[in-house]
PDB file of N, H, CA, C and O in Angstrom:
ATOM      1  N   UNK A   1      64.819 -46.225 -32.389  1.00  0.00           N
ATOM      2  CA  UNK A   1      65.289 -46.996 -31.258  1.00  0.00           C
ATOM      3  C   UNK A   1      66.807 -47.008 -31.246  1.00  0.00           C
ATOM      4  O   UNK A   1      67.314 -47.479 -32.264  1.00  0.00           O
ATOM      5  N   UNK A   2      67.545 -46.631 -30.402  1.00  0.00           N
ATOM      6  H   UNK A   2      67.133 -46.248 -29.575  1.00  0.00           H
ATOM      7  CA  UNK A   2      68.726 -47.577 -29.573  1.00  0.00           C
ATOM      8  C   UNK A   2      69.137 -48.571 -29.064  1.00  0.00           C
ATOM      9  O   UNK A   2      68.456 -49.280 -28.323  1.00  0.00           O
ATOM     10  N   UNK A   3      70.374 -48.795 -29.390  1.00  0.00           N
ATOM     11  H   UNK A   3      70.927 -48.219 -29.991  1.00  0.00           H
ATOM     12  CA  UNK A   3      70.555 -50.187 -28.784  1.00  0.00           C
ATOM     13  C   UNK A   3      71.986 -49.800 -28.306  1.00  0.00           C
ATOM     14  O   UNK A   3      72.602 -48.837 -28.764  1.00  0.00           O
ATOM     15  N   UNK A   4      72.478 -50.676 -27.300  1.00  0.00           N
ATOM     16  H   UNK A   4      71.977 -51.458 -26.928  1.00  0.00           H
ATOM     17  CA  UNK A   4      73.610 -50.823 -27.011  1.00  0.00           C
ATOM     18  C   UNK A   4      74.342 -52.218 -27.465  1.00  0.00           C
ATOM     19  O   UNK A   4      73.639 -53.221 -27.343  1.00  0.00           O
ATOM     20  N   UNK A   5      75.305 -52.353 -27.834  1.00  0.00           N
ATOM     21  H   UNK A   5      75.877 -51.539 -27.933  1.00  0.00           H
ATOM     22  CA  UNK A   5      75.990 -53.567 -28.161  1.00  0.00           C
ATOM     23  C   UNK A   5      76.399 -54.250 -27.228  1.00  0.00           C
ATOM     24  O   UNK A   5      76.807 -53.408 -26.428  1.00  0.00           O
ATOM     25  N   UNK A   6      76.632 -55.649 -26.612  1.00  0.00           N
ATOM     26  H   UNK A   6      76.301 -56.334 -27.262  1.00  0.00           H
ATOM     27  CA  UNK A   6      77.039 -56.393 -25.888  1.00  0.00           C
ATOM     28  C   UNK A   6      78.135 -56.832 -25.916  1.00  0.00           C
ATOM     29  O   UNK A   6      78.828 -56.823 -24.899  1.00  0.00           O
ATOM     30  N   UNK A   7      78.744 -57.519 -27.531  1.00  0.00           N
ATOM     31  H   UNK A   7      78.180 -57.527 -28.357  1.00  0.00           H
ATOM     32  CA  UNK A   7      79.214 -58.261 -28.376  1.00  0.00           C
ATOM     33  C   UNK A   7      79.141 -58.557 -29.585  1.00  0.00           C
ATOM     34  O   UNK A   7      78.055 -58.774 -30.123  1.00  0.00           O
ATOM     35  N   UNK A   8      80.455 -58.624 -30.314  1.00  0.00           N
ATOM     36  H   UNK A   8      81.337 -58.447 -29.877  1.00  0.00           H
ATOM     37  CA  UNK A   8      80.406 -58.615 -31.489  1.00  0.00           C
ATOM     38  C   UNK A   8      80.983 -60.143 -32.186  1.00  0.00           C
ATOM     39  O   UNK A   8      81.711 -60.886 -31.529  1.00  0.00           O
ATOM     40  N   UNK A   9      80.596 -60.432 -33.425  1.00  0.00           N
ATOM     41  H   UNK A   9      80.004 -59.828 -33.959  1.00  0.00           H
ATOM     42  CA  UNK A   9      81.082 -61.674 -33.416  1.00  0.00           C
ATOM     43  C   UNK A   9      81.282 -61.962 -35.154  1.00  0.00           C
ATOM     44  O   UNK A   9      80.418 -61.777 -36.012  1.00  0.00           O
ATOM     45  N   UNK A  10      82.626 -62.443 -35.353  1.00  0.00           N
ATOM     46  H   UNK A  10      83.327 -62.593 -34.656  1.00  0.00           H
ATOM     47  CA  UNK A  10      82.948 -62.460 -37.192  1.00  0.00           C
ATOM     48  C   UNK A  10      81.880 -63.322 -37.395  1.00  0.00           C
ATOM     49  O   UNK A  10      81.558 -64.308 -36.733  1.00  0.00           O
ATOM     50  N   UNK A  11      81.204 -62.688 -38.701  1.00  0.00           N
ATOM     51  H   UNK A  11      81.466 -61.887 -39.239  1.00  0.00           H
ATOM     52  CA  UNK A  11      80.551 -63.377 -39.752  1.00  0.00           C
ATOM     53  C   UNK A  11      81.154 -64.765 -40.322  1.00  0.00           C
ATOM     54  O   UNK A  11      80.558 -65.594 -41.010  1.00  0.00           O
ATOM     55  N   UNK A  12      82.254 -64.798 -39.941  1.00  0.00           N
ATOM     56  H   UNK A  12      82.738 -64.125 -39.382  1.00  0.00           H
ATOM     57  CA  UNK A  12      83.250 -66.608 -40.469  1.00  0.00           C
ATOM     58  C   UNK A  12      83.211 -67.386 -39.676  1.00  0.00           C
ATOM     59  O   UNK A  12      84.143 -68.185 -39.578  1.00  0.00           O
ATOM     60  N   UNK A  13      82.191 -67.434 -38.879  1.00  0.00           N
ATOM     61  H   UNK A  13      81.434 -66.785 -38.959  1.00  0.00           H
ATOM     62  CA  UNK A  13      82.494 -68.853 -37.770  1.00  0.00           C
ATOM     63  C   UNK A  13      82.005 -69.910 -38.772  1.00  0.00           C
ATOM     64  O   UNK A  13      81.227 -69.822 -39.722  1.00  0.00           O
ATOM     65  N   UNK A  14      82.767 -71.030 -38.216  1.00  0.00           N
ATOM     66  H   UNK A  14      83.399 -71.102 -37.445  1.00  0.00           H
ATOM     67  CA  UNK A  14      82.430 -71.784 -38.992  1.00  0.00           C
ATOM     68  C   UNK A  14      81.094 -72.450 -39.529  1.00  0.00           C
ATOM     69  O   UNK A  14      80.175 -72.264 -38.731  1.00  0.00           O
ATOM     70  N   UNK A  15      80.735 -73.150 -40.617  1.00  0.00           N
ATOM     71  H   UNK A  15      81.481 -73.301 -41.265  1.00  0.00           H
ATOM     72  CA  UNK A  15      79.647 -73.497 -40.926  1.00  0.00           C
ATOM     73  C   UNK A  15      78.784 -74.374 -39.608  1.00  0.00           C
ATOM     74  O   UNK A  15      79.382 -75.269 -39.011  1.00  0.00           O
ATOM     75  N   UNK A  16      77.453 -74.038 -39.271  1.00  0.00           N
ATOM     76  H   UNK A  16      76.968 -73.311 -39.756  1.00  0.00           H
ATOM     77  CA  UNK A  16      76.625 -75.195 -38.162  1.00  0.00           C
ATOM     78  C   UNK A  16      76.977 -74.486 -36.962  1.00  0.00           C
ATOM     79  O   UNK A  16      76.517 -74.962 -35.924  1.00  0.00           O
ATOM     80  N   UNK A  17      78.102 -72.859 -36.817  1.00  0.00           N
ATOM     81  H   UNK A  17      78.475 -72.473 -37.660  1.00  0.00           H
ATOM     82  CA  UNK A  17      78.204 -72.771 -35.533  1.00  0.00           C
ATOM     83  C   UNK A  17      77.435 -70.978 -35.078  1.00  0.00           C
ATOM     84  O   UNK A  17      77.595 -69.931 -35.705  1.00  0.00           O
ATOM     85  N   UNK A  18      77.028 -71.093 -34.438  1.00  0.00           N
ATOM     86  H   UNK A  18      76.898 -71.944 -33.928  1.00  0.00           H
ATOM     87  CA  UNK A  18      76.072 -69.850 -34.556  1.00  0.00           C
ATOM     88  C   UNK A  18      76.150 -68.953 -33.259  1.00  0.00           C
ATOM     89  O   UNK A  18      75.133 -68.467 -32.765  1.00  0.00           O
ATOM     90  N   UNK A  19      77.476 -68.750 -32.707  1.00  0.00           N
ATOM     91  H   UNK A  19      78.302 -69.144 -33.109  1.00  0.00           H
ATOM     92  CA  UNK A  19      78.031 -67.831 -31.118  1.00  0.00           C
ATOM     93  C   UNK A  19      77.132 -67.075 -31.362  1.00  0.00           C
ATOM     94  O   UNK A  19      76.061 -67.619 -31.096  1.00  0.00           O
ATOM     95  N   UNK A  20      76.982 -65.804 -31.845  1.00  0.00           N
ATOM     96  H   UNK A  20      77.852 -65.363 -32.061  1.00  0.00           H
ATOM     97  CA  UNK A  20      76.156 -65.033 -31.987  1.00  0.00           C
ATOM     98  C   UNK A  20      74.685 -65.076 -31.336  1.00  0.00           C
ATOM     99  O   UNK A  20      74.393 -64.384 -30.361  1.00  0.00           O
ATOM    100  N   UNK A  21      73.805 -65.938 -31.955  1.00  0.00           N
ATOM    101  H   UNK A  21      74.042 -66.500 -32.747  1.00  0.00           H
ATOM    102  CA  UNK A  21      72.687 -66.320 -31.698  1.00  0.00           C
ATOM    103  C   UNK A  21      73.069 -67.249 -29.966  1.00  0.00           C
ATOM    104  O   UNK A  21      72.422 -66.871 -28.989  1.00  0.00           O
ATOM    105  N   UNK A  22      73.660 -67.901 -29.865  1.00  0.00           N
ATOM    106  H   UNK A  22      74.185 -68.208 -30.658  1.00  0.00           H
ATOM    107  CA  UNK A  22      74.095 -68.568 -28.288  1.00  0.00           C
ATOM    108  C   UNK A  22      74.362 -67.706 -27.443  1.00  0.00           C
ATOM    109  O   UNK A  22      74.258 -68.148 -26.299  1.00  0.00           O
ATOM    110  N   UNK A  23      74.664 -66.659 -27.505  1.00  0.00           N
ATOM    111  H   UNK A  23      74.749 -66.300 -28.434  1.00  0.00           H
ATOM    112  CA  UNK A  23      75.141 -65.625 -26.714  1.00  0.00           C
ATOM    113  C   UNK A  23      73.726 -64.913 -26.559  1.00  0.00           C
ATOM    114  O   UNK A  23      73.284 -65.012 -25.415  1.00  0.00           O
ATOM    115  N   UNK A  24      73.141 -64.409 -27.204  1.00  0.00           N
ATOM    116  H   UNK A  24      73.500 -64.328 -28.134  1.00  0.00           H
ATOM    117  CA  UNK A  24      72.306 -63.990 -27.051  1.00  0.00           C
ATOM    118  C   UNK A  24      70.954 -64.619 -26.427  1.00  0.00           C
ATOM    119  O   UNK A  24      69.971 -64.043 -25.960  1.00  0.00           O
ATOM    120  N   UNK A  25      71.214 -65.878 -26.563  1.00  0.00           N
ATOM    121  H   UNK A  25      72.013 -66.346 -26.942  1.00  0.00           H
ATOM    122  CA  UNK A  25      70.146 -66.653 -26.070  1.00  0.00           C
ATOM    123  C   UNK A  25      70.453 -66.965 -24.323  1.00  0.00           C
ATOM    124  O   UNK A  25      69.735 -67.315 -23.386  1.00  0.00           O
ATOM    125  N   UNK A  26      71.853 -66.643 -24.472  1.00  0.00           N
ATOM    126  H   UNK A  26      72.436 -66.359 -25.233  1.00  0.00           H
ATOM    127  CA  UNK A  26      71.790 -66.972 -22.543  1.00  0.00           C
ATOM    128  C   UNK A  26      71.893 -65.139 -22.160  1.00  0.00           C
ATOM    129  O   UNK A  26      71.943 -65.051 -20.934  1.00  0.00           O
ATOM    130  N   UNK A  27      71.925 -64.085 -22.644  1.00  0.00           N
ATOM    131  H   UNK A  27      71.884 -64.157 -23.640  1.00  0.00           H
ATOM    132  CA  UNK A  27      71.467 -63.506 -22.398  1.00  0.00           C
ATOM    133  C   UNK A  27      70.211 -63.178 -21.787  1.00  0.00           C
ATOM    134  O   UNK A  27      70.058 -62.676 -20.673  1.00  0.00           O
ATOM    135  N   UNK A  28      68.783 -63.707 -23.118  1.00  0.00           N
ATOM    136  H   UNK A  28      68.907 -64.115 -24.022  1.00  0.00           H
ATOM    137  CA  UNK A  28      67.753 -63.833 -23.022  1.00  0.00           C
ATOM    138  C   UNK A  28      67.236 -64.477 -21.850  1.00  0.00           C
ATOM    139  O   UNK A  28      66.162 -64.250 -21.292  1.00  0.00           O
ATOM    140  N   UNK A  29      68.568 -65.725 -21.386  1.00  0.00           N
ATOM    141  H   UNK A  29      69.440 -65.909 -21.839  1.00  0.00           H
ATOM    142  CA  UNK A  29      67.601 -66.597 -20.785  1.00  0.00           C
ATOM    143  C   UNK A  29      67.778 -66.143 -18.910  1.00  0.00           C
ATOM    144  O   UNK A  29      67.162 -66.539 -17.920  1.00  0.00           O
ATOM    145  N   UNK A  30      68.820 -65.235 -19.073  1.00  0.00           N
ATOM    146  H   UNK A  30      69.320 -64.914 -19.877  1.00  0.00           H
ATOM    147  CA  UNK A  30      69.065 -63.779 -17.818  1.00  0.00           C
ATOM    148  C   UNK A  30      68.360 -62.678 -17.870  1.00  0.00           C
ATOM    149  O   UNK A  30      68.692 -61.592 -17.393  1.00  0.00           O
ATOM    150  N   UNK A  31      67.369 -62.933 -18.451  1.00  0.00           N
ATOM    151  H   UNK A  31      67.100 -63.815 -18.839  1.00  0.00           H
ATOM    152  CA  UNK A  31      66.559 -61.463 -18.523  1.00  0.00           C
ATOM    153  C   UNK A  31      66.116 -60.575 -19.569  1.00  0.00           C
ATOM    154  O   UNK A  31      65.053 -59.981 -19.751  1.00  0.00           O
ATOM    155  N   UNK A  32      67.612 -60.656 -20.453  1.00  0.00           N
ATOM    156  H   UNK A  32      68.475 -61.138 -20.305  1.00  0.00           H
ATOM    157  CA  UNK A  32      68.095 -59.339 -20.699  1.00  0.00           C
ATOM    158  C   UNK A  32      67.112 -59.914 -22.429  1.00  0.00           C
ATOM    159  O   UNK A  32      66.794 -61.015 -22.880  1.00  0.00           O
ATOM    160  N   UNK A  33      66.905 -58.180 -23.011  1.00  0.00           N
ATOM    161  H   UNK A  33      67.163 -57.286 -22.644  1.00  0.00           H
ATOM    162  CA  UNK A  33      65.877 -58.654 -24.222  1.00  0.00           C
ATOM    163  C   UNK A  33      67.082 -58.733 -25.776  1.00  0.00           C
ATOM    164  O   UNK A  33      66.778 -58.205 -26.846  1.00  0.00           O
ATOM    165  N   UNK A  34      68.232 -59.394 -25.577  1.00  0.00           N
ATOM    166  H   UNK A  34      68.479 -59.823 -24.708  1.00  0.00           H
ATOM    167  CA  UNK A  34      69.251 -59.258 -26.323  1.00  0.00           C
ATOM    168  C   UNK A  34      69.237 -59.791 -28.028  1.00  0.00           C
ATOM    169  O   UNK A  34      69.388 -61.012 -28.078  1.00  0.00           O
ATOM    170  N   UNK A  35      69.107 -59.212 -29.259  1.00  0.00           N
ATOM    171  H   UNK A  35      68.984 -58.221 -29.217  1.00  0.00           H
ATOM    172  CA  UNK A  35      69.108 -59.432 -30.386  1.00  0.00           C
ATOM    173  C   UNK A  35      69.791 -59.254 -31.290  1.00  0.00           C
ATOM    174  O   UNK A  35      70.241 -58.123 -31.469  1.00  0.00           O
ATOM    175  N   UNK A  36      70.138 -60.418 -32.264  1.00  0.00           N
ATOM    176  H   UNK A  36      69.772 -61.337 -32.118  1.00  0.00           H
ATOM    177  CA  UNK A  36      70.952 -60.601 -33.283  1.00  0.00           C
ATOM    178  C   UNK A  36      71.085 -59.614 -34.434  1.00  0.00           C
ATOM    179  O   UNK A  36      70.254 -59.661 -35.342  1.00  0.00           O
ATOM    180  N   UNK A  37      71.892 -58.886 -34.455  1.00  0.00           N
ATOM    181  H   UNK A  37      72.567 -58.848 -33.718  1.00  0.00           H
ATOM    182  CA  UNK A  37      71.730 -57.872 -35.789  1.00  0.00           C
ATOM    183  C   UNK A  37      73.434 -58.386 -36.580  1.00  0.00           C
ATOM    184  O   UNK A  37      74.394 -58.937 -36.041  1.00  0.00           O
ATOM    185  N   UNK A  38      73.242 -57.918 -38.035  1.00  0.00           N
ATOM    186  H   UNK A  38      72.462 -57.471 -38.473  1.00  0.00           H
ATOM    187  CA  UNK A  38      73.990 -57.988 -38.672  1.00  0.00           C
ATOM    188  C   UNK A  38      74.846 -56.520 -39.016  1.00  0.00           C
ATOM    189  O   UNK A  38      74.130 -55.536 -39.199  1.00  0.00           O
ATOM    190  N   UNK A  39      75.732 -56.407 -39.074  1.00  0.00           N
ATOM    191  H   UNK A  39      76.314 -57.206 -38.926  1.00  0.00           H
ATOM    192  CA  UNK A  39      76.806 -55.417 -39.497  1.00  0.00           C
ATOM    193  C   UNK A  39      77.108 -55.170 -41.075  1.00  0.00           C
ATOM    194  O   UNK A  39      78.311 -54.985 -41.264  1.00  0.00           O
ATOM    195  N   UNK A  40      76.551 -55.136 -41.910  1.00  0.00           N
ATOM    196  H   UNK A  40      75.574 -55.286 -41.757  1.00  0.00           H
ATOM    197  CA  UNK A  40      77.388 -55.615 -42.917  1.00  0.00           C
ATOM    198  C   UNK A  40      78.454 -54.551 -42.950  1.00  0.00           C
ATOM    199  O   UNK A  40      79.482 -55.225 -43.002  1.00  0.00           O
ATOM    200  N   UNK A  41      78.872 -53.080 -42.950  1.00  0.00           N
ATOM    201  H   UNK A  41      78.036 -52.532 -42.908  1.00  0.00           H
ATOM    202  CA  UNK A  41      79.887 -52.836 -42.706  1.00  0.00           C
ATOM    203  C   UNK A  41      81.351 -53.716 -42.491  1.00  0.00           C
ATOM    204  O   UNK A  41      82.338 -53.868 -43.211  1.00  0.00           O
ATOM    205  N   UNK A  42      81.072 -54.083 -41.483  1.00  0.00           N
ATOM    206  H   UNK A  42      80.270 -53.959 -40.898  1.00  0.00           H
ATOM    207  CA  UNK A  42      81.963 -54.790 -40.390  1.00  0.00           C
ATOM    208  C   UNK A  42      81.777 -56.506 -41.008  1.00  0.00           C
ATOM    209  O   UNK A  42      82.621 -57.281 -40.556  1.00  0.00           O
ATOM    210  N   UNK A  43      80.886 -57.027 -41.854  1.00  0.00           N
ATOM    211  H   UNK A  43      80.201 -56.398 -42.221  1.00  0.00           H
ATOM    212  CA  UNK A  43      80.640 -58.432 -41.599  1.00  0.00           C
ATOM    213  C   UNK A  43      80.906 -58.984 -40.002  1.00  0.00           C
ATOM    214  O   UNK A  43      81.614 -59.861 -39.507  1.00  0.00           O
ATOM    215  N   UNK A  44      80.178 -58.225 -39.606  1.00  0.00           N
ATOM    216  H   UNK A  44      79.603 -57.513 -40.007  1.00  0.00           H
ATOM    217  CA  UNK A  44      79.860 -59.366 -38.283  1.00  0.00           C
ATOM    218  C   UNK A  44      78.600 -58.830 -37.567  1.00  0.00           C
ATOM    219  O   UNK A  44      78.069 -57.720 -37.544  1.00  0.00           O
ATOM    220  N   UNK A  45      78.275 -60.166 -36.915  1.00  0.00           N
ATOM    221  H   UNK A  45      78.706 -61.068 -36.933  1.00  0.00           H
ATOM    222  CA  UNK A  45      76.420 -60.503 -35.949  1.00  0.00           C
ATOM    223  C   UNK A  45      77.159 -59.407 -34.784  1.00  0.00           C
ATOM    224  O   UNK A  45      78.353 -59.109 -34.746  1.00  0.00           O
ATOM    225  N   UNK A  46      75.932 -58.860 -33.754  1.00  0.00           N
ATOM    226  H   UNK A  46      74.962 -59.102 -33.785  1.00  0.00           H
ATOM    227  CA  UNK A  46      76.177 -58.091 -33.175  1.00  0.00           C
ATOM    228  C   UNK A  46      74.872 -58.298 -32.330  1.00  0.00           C
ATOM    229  O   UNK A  46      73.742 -58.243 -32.816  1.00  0.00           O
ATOM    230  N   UNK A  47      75.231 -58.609 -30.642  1.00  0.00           N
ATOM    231  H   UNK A  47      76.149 -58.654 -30.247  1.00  0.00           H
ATOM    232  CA  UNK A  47      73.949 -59.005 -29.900  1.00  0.00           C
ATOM    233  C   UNK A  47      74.399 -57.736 -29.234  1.00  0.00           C
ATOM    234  O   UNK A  47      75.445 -57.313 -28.742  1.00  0.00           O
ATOM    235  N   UNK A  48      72.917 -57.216 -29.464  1.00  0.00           N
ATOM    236  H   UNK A  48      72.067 -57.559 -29.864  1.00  0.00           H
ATOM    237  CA  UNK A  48      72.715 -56.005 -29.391  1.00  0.00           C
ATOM    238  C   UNK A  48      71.204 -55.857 -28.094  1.00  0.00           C
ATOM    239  O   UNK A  48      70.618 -56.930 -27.946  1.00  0.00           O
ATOM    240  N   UNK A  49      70.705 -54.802 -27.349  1.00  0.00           N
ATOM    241  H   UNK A  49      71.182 -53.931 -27.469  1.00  0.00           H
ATOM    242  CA  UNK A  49      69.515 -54.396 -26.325  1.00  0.00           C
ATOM    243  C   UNK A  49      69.171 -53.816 -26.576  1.00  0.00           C
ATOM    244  O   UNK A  49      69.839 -53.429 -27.534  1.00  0.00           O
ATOM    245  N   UNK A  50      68.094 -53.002 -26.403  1.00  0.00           N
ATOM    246  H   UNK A  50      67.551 -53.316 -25.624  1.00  0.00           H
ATOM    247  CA  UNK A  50      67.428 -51.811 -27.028  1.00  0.00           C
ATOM    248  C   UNK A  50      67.701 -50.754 -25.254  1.00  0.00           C
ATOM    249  O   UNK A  50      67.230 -50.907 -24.127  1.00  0.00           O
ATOM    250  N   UNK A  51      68.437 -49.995 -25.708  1.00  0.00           N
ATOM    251  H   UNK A  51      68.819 -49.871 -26.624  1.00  0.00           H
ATOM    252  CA  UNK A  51      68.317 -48.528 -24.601  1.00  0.00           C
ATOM    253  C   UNK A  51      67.430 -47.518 -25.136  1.00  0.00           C
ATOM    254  O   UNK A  51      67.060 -47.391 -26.303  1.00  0.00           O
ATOM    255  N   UNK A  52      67.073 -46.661 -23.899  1.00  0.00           N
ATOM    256  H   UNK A  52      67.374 -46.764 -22.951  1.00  0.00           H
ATOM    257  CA  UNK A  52      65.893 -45.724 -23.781  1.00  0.00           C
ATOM    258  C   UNK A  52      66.738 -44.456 -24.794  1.00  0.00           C
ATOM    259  O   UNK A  52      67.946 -44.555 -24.580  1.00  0.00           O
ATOM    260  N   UNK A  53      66.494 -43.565 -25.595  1.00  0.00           N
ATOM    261  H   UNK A  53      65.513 -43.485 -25.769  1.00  0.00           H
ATOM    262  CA  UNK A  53      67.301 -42.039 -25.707  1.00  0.00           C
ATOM    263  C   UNK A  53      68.203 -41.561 -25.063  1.00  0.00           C
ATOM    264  O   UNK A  53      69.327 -41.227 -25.438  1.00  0.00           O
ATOM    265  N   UNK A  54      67.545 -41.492 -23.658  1.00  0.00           N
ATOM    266  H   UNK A  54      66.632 -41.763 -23.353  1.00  0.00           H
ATOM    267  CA  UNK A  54      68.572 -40.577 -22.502  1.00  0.00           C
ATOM    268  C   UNK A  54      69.328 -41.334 -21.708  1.00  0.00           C
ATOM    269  O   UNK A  54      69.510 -41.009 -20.535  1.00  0.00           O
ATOM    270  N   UNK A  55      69.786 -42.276 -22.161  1.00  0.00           N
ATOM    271  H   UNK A  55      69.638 -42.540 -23.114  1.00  0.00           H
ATOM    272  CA  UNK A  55      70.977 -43.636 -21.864  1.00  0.00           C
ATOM    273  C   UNK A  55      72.336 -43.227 -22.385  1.00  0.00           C
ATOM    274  O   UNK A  55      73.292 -43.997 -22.287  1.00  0.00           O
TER     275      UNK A  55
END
């Protein structure tokens, strides 16, 4: 699978605060099938969609 990225977001937000997952949830709540992945590379969440191959 593919995905396209939306947004990216540092792994240091502060403790209790979770952009990542919020972002993705008003995504979700527009339609769109948007999910939380982690980077560890990069340390950072990444709301991410799933695209088709030939995208």
């Amino acid at each position: 699978m593919r995905a396209k990225v939306l947004e990216r977001f540092s792994a240091g937000a502060p403790r209790g605060s979770w952009p990542a997952e919020e972002y993705a949830a008003r995504r979700r709540a527009e339609g769109e099938p948007a999910t939380v992945v982690m980077d560890m590379e990069s340390d950072a969440f990444l709301v991410v969609v799933p695209t088709r191959d030939d995208d």
